[in-house]
N, C-alpha and C positions, 0 to 999 in steps of 0.2 A: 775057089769056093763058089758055091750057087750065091747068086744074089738073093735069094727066098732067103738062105742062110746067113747071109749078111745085113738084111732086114730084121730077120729075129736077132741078131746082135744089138744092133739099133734099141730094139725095143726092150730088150732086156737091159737097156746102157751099160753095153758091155767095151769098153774102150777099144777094143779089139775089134772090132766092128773098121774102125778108122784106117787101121793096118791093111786090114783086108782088102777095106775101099781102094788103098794109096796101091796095093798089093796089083791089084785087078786093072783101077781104073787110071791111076793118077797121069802116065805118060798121054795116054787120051784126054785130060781133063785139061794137062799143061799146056799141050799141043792146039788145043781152041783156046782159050784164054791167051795165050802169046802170038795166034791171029788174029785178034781182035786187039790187045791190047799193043802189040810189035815189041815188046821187051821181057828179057826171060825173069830179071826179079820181079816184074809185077805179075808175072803169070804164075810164079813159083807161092807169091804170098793169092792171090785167087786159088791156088790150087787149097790152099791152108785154110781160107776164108769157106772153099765149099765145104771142104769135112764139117765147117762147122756149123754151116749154113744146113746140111745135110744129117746133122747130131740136134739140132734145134729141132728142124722140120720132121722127125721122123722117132715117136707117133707126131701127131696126130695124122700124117699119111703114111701110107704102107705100100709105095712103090717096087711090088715086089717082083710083076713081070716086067717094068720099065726103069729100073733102077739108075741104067746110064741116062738115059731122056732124063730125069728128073735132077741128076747131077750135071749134065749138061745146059738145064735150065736155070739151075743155081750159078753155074759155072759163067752162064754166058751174061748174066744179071749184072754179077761184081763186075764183070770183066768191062761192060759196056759205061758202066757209072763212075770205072776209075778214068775211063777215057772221057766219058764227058766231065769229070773232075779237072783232070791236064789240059785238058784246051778251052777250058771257061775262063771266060774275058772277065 
């Protein structure tokens, strides 16, 4: 599915939107998340944390020719904040 179309999901809160996401992007989204963070359950729940982060955030943005970039940015957020979680003294 186009990402234009997976947007108007989004905005209609269409739960299937999520599916589509996981459909499309999620091996991409896991695969940065689990280099950054170096472990596959915490990349698998960042992977969970962006759909949501990407269901929250979308309206008010309409990322519609950059969709992975903006799930990338959600993606790479969680991913960097659970690693500074894990190694804070």
């Amino acid at each position: 599915m186009e990402d234009s179309k997976i947007v108007d999901l989004y905005l209609a809160r269409d739960e299937a939107a999520i599916g589509h996401t996981s459909e499309k992007y999620g091996r991409k989204i896991r695969s940065l998340a689990r280099k950054i963070c170096g472990d596959e359950g915490q990349a698998q729940e960042c992977e969970n944390d962006t759909y949501l982060g990407a269901w929250n955030s979308i309206p008010p943005h309409e990322p519609r020719n950059y969709l992975l970039a903006f799930l990338y940015k959600i993606t790479r957020s969680l991913a960097l904040d659970r690693v500074r979680w894990t190694y804070r003294r």
